[in-house]
C-alpha positions, 0 to 999 in steps of 0.5 A, a space after each residue: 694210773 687211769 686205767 684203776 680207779 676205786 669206788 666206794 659203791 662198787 666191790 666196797 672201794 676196792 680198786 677196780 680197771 676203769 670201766 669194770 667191775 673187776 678188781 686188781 685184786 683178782 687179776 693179780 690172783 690170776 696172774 699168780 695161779 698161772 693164767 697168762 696175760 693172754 688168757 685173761 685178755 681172752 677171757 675177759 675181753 673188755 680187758 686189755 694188756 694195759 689194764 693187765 699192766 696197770 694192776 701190776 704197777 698198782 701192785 707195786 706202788 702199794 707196796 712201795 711204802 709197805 713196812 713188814 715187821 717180822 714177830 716171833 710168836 707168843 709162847 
């Protein structure tokens, strides 16, 4: 997990790929509208495939230890 990295006086602490000012949030945004790991390394090219990577795999961990409690809505 080098390549992600949070900083509380960059994007309010969320976390970022090293070196960026690009959240991991946004890259999984991008990777869920469709836009392909090619085109993001394109467009941002101080990206690289592992920064695409390593957002995947902080995806995972943070959600790893997640609880999702279902509840039925107030009457």
């Amino acid at each position: 997990m080098d390549r992600i990295t949070v900083n509380p006086k960059i994007l309010g602490g969320k976390p970022i790929v090293r070196g960026t000012r690009i959240s991991v949030e946004f890259i999984l945004e991008l990777l869920a509208s469709g836009v392909g790991e090619d085109e993001i390394v394109v467009d941002y090219p101080h990206l690289t495939q592992e920064d695409i990577y390593a957002c995947l795999r902080y995806a995972v961990d943070s959600m790893r230890n997640e609880i999702n409690i279902t509840l039925e809505a107030a009457l």
